[in-house]
N, C-alpha and C positions, 0 to 999 in steps of 0.2 A: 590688446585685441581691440581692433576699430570696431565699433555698434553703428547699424547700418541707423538711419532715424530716419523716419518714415516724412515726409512731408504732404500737404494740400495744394495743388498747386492748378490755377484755374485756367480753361483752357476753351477756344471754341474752335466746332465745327459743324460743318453744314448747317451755320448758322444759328447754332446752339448753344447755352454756355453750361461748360462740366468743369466738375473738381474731380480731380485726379490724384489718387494717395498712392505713392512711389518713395522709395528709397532713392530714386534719381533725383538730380540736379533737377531745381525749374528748369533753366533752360535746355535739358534734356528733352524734360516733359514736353513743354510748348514746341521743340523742333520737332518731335515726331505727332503732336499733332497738327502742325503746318502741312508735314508728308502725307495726312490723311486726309486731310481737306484739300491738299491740291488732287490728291487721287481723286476724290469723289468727285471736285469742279471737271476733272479731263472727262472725267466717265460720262457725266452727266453732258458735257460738249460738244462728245462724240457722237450720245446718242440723245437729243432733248426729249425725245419722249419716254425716257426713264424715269420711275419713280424714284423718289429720293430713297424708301426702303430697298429695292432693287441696288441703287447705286452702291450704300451703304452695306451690302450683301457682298457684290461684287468686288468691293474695295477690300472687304475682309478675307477675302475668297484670296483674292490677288495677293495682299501683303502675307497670307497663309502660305502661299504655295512660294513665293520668293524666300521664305524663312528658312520653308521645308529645303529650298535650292540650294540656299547659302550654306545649311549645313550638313547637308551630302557631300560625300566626297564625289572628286569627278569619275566621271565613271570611265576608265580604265581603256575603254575600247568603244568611243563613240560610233553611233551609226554611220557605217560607209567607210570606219577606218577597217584596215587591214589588220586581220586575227594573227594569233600566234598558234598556230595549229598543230 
């Protein structure tokens, strides 16, 4: 039986630096915080007078609801398709 080991692995965003303790590969770890730090640069691009708390809200908001997306099934009879009545 494989044991998962836990590792430290440091990582920055929004101009921060964190350690991050994951059973993931570093370079797991460091590509999904790339993903979150480019989410936060686009946010903050889009709108410059966002606060970095705001961005960092939004960012988490966002990658919540994409998770939530991924792992719903599709849904069956999207709006505008035709039902089975």
């Amino acid at each position: 039986m494989a044991v998962n080991r836990v590792r430290s692995t440091g990582v920055e965003v929004a101009g921060r630096s964190y350690r991050v303790r994951s059973d993931e590969p570093a370079e797991v770890v460091r590509a999904v915080a790339r993903e979150v730090d480019a989410l936060i640069e686009e946010l903050r691009r889009r709108e410059p007078r966002l606060s970095l708390q705001d961005a960092l809200v939004l960012a988490a908001l966002n990658l919540a609801l994409s998770r939530r997306s991924a792992s719903s099934p599709p849904d069956p009879y999207p709006p505008g398709s035709p039902t089975a009545d």
